[in-house]
C-alpha positions in Angstrom: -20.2 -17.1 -7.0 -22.6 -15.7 -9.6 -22.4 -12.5 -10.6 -26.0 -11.5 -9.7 -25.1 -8.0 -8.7 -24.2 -6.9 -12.1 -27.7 -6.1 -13.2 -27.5 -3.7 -10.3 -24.7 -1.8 -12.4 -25.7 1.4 -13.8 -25.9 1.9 -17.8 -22.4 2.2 -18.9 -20.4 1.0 -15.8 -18.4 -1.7 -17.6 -17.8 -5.7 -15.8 -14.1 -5.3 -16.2 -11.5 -2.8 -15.8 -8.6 -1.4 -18.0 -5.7 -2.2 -16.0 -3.0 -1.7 -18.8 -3.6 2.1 -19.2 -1.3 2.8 -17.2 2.0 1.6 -15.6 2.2 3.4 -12.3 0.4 5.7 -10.1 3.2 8.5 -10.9 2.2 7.9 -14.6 -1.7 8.3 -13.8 -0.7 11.8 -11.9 1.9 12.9 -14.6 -1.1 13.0 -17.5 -3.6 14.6 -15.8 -0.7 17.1 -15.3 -0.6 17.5 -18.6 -4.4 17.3 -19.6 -5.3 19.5 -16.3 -2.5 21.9 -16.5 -4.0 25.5 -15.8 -7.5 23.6 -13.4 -6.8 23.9 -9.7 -5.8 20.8 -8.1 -5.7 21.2 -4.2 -6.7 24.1 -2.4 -5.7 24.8 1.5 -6.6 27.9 4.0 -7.6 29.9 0.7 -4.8 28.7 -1.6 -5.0 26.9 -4.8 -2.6 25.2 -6.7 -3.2 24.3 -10.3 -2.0 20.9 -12.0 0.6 22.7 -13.2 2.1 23.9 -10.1 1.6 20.8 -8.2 3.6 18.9 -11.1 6.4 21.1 -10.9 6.6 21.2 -7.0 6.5 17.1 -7.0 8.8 16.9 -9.2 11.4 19.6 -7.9 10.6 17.1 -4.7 11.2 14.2 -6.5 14.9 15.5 -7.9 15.8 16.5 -4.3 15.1 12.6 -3.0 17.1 11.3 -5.9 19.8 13.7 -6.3 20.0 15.0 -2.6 19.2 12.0 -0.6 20.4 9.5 -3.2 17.6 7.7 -2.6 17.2 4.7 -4.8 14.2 3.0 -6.6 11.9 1.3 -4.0 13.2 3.0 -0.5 10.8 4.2 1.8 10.1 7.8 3.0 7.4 8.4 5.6 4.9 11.2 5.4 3.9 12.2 8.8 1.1 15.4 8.5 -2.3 16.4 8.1 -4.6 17.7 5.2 -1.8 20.3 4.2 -0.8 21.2 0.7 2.4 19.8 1.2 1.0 16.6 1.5 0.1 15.9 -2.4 3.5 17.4 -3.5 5.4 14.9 -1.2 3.5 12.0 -1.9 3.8 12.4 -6.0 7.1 13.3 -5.4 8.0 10.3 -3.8 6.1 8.4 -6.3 7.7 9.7 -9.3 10.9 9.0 -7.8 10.7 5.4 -7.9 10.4 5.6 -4.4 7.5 3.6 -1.8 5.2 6.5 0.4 4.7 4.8 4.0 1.6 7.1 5.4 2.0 8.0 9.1 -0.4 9.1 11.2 0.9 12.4 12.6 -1.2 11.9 15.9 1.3 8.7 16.8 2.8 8.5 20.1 6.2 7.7 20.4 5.7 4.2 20.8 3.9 3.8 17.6 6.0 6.1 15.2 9.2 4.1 15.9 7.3 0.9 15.4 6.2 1.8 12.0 9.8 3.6 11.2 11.5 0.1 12.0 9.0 -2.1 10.5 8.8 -0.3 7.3 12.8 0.2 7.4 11.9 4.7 6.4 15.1 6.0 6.0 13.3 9.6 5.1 11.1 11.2 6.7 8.5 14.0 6.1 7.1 15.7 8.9 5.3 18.6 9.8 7.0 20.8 12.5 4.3 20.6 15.2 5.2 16.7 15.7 8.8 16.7 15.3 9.3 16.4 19.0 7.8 13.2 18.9 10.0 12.2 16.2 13.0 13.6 17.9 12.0 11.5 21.0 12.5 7.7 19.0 14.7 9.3 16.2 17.7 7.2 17.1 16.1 3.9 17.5 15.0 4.1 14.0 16.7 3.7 10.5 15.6 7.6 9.4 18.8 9.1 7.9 17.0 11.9 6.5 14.1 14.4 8.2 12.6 16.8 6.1 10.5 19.6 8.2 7.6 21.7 6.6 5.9 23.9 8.7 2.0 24.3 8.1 1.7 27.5 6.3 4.6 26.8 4.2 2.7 26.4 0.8 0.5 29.5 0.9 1.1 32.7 -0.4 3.3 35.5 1.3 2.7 36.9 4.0 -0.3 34.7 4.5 2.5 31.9 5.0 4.6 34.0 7.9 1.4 35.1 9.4 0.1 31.3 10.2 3.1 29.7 11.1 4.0 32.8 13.7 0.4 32.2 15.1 0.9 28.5 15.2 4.2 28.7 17.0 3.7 31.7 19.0 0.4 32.2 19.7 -1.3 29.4 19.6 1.7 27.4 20.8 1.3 24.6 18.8 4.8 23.4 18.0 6.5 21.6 21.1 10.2 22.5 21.3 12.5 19.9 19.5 15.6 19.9 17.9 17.0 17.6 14.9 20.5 18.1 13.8 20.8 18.4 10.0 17.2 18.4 9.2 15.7 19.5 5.8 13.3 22.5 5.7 10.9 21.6 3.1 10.8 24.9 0.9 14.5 24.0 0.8 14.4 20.9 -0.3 12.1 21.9 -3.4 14.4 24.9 -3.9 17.2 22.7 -4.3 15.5 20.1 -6.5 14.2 22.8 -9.3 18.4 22.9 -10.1 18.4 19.6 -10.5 17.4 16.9 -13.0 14.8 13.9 -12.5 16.3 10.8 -13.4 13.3 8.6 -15.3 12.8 5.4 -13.3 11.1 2.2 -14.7 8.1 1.9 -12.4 5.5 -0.9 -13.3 2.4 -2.8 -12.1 4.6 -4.7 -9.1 6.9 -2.2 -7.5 5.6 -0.6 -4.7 3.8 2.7 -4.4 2.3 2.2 -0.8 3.0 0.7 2.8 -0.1 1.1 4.5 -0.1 0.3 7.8 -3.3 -1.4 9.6 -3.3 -4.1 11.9 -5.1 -6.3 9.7 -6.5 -9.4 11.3 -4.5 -9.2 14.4 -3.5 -6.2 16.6 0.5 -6.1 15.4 0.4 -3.3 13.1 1.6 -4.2 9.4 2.4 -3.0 6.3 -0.1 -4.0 3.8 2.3 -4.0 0.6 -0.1 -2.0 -1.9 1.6 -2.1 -5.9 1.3 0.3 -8.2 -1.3 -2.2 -10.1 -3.6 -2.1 -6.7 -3.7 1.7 -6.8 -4.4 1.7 -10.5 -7.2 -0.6 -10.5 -9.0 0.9 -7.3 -8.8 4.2 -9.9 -9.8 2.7 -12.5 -12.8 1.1 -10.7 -14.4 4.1 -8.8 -14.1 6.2 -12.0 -16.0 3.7 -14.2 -18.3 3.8 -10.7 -18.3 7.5 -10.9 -18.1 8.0 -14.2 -22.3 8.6 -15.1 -22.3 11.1 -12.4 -18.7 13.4 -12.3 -17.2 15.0 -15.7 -13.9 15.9 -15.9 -12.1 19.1 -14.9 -15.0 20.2 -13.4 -15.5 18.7 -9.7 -14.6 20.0 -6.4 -14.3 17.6 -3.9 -14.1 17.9 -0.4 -11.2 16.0 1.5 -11.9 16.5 5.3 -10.7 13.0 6.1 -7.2 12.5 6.3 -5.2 11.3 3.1 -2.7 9.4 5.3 -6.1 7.2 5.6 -6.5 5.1 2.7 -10.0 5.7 1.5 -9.3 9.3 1.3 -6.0 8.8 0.1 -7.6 6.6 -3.5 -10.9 7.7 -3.1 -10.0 11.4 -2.8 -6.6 12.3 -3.6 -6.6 9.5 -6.2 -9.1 9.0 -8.0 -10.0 13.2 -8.5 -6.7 13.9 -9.6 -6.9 11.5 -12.4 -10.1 13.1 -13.3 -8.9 16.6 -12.8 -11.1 17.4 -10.2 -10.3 20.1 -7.1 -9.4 18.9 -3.9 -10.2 20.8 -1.0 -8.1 20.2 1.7 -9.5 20.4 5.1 -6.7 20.7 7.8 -8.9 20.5 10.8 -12.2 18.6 10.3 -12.8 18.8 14.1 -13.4 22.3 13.8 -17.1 22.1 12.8 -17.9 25.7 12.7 -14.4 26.5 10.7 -15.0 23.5 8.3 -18.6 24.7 7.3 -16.9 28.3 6.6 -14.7 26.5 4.2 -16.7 24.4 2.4 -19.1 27.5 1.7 -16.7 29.2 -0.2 -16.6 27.1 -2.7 -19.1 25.3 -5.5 -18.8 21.6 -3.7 -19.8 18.7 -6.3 -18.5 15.9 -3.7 -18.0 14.6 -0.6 -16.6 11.7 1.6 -16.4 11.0 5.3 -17.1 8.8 7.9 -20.4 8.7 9.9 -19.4 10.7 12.5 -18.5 13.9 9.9 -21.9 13.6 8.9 -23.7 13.5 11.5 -21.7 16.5 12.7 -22.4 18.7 10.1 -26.0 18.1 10.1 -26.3 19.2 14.0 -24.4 22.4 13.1 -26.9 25.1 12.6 -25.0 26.9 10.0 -24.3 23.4 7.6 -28.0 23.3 6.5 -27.8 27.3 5.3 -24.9 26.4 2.4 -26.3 25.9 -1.0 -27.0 22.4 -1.8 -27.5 23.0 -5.6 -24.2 22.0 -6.7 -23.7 18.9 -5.1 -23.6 15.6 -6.5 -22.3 13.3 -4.3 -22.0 12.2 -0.5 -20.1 8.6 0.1 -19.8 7.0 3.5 -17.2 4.5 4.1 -14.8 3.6 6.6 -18.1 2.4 9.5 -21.5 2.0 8.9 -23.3 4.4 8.1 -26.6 4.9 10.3 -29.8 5.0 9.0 -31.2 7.9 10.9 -27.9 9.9 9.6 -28.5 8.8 6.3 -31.9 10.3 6.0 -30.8 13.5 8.0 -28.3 14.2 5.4 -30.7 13.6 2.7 -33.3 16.1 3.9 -30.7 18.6 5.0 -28.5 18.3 1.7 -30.9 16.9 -1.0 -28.4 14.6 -1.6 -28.5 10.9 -1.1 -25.6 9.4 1.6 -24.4 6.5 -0.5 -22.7 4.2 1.4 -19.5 2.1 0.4 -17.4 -0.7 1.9 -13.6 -1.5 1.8 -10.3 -2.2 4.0 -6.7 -1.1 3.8 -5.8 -4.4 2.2 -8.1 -3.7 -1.2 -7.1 -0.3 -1.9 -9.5 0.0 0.1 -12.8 -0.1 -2.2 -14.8 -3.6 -2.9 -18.3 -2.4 -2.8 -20.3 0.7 -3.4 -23.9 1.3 -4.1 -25.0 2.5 -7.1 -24.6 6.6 -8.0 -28.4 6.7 -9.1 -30.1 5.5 -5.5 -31.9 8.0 -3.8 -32.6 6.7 -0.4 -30.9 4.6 1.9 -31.0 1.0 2.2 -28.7 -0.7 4.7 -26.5 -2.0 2.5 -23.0 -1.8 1.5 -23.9 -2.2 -2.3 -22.2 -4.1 -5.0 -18.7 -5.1 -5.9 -16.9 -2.8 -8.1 -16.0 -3.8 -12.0 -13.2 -6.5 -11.9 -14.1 -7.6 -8.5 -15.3 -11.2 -7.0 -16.4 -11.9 -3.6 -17.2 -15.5 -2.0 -19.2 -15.9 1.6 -18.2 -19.1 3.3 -18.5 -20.8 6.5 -15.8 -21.3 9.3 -14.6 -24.3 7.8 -14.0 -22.1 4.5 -17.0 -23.8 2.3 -19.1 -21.7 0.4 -22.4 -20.9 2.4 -26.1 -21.3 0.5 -27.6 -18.3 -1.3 -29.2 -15.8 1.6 -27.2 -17.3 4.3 -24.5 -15.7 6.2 -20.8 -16.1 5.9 -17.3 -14.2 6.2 -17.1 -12.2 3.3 -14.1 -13.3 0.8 -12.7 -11.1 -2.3 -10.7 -11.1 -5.1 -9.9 -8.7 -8.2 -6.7 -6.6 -9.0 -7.0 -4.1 -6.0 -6.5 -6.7 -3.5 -2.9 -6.0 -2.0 0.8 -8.2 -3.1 0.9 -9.1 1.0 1.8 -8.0 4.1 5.3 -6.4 3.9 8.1 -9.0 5.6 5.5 -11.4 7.0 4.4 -13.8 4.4 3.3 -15.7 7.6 0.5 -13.7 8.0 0.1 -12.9 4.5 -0.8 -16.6 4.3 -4.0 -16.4 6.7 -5.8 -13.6 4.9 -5.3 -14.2 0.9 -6.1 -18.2 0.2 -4.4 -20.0 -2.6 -6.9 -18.7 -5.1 -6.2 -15.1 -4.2 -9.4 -14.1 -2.0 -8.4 -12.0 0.3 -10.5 -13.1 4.0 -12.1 -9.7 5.2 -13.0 -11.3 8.4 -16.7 -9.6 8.1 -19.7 -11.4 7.9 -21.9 -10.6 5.2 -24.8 -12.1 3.5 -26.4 -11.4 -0.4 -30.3 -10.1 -0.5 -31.9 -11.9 -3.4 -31.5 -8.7 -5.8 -27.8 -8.9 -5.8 -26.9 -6.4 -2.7 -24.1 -7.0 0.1 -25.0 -6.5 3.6 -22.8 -6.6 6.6 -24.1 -8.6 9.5 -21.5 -9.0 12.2 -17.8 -8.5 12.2 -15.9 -11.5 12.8 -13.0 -10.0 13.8 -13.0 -8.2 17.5 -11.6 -5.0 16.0 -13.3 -1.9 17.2 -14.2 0.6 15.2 -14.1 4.4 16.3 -14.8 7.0 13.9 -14.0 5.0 11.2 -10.7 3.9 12.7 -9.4 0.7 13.3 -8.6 -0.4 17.0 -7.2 -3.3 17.7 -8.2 -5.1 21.4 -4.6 -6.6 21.3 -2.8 -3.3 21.2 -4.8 -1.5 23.8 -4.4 -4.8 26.3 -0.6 -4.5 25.4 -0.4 -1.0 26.2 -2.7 -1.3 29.2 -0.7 -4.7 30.9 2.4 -2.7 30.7 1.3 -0.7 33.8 3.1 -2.1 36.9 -0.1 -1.9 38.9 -2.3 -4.3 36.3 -2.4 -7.7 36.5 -4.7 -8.7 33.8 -6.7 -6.4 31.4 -9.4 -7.6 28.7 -10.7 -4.5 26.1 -13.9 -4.5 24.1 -15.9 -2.2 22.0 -19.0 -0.5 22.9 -21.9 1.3 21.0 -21.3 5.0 21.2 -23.8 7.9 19.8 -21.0 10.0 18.6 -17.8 7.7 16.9 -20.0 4.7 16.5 -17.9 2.8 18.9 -15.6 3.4 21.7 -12.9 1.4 23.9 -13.8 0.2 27.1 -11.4 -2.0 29.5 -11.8 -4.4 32.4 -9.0 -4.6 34.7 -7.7 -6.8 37.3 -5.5 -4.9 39.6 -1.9 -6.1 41.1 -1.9 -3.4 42.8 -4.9 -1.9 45.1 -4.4 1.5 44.8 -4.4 1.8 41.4 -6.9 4.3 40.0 -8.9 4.6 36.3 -7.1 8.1 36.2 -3.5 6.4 36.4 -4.6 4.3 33.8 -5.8 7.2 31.6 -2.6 9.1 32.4 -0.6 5.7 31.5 -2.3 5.0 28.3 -2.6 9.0 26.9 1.1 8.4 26.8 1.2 5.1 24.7 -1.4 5.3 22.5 -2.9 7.9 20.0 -6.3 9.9 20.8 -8.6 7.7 19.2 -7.4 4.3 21.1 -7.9 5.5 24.3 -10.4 3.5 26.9 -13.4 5.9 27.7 -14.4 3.4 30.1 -12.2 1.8 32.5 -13.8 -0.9 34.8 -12.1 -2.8 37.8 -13.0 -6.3 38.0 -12.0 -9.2 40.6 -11.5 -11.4 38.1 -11.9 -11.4 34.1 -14.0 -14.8 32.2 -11.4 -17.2 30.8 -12.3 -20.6 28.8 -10.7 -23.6 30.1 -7.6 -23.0 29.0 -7.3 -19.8 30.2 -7.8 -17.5 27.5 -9.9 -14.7 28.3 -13.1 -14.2 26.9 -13.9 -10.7 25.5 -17.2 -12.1 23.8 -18.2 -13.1 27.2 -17.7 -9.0 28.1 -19.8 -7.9 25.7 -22.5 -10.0 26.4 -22.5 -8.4 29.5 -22.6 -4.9 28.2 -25.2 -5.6 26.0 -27.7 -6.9 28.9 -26.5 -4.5 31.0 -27.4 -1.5 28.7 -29.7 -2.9 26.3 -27.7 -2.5 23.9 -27.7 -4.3 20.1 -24.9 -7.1 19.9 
């Protein structure tokens, strides 16, 4: 296809991308280091740590896993915690030890944590005490050898430190009781790495820096294999996006989303570190009222987030009373963002909501709009330098200028594969290297992206992906089910929800068994917020149920768009 969006490109945002500036991720970190040394880096519940001190803690990490552990170029260790200072150490740590970082999410049940354990083969973990008990529960069905524990005050300053973990523990109650024989306090582990030497490890473009997992076109969780040459290029691309608007060593950013999510984790933790930019960690971005205290404390330049974040901050009274004057920046990704928020945020902030578009499997980002619009315009922008996209029709022919069609890419952030299933690898990334998105999207005639459907029946909620397959599986293993179909529906406050129709085997099943049932298997998010009981479900001829049928239904029922 034509490259008609470049003359949407601001002045200076090259075509193409350096990708030979660096090797590796741990490379891209170890420089800014260096350049950034004395600038803070990450700051958590009132602490900062500078460059400097996050280099040496990521290293002393890094000795431990190699010296310790014996870990060896290209094992996995898990992280399993929220927005905690920790999390940067352990990640760069793990990087600059030749090692792959497989990103948990710590609000996994059982079920799902040993799943991603044994897919990804994590023989290390690191997790934050307040979910070890969940880890405890699967621990020996998995291939983890080594648990490292941090509790969440660990990183800040005494007695801040003792204060908030006694209060999380004691007070608060927040940390179930578990036990693991032999496991690693953190602070220990970095104690006992700063005696020891890091061995230098050849790390280039193909080894692995991330296993990101994401269900991907199907709802069997995978492990998008993302190189150290995906990472770098997704840098390189939103700095030369960013660069006309951010300077270096002077921009704070806030990081409310989580980093185990992979647009915070590039766009974020990433892509500010290499320009030696603050982040500011927020732990608990649920917490409206605490999260506005936070953010006022400091001179914000930046900010990302879902729709959802948005649109809560700008029904908080307090939000609208922080001064505006510094910021810079607001990017939406991970869902659509809504018009109406859009131009909340914009009169409440001054600020225009620029909106962005990208999946797990590209690192994540393949479109952004331009830094210099003002107001918003329903699109998801342009690709980024280094980046082509293709629409084409169901039979995989490319579709006619203004016409819609599943939107196709391909450029150096697209991922090696799925790890260990080259099967599926094969139905997302064609022969040429475009990697399917399974979104519909269609070009305006001045070179713009817009998304018009999504091809896939993954729901989004709050900018997560759920996956109908999962929830059905989940939902079917209740003895008292005898079929069970599970769409998305439009929700005011996450953008989407789960709803699920059931067939019951047995008749005195009730929606708050099945609520029960499910809070058990699946993580907050997933849950069905609507559970309706149906005779029987629709089903084509050969007896595949048809969840397009269902939402048809929902849509006349509540007048709802499709």
């Amino acid at each position: 296809m034509e490259k008609i969006w470049l003359k949407n490109y601001q002045p200076g945002v090259p075509e193409e991308i350096d990708l030979n500036e660096f090797r590796s991720v741990a490379e891209v970190f170890e420089k800014s280091a260096q350049k950034f040394r004395d600038r803070p880096a990450f700051a958590n519940m009132g602490k900062v740590m500078t460059y400097g001190e996050v280099d040496k803690a990521s290293r002393d990490f890094a000795a431990f896993l190699q010296t310790e552990l014996k870990l060896v170029k290209g094992d996995r260790v898990a992280v399993m915690m929220p927005n905690l200072l920790q999390y940067p150490i352990a990640i760069f740590g793990i990087l600059r030890a030749g090692l792959t970082v497989v990103n948990v999410n710590p609000l996994y049940t059982p079920r799902e944590l040993e799943h991603q354990l044994k897919d990804s083969g994590s023989t290390t973990i690191v997790i934050v005490s307040n979910f070890a008990h969940v880890l405890q529960e699967v621990l020996p069905k998995t291939p983890v050898k080594n648990v490292i524990v941090t509790n969440i005050g660990d990183m800040l300053s005494f007695p801040k430190s003792l204060i908030v973990n006694y209060v999380i523990k004691n007070v608060k109650k927040m940390v179930p009781d578990w036990n693991i024989p032999g496991h690693v306090p953190f602070k220990t582990a970095l104690t006992v790495g700063s005696r020891q030497a890091l061995k230098p490890v050849d790390i280039g473009h193909e080894d692995i820096a991330f296993l990101q997992y994401t269900g991907g076109t199907t709802g069997v969780s995978k492990g998008a294999m993302l190189i150290n040459r995906n990472i770098i290029a997704n840098m390189q691309q939103a700095h030369a996006w960013l660069r006309p608007l951010v300077e270096e060593g002077k921009e704070i950013i806030v990081t409310a989303l989580p980093l185990y999510h992979i647009f915070c984790l590039t766009a974020n933790c990433m892509v500010f570190s290499k320009i030696g930019g603050l982040n500011l960690l927020i732990t608990n971005p649920r917490d409206i009222p605490g999260f506005v205290k936070e953010i006022d404390k400091y001179p914000v330049t930046c900010m990302t987030g879902v729709n959802t974040l948005f649109n809560a901050l700008i029904n908080n009274p307090d939000f609208g009373k922080i001064n505006f004057k510094t910021w810079k920046m607001a990017l939406g990704g991970g869902t659509a963002v809504q018009k109406a928020v859009a131009e909340k945020w914009k009169q409440v902030t001054g600020v225009p909501l620029v909106e962005a578009y990208g999946l797990t499997e590209a690192s994540p980002a393949v479109c952004i709009n331009p830094m210099n619009q003002r107001d918003y315009n329903g699109t998801i922008g342009v690709p980024v330098p280094s980046t082509e996209i293709d629409l084409r029709d169901e039979e995989g022919k490319p579709v006619a200028m203004g016409e819609a069609g599943e939107l196709c890419v391909r450029g150096p952030q697209v991922m090696k594969g799925y790890w260990n299933r080259p099967d599926e690898t094969a139905k997302v990334i064609d022969a040429d290297g475009f990697l399917k998105t399974g979104d519909m999207a269609m070009i305006t005639p001045d070179g713009f992206v817009k998304l018009v459907d999504r091809k896939k029946d993954m729901i989004l909620v709050s900018g997560f992906n759920v996956y109908p397959n999962e929830v059905e599986d989940v939902v079917a293993m209740h003895s008292g089910v005898l079929e069970v179909a599970c769409i998305g529906i439009p929700d005011d406050k996450s953008g989407e929800v789960v709803k699920v129709f059931v067939v019951k085997k047995d008749p005195n099943l009730t929606d708050k068994d099945l609520h029960e049932h499910c809070k058990k298997n699946l993580t907050g998010y997933k849950l069905p917020k609507y559970i309706e009981f149906r005779s029987e479900l629709p089903k084509t001829n050969v007896g595949k149920i048809l969840r397009r049928a269902l939402r048809d239904e929902e849509v006349a029922k509540n007048k709802v768009p499709a």
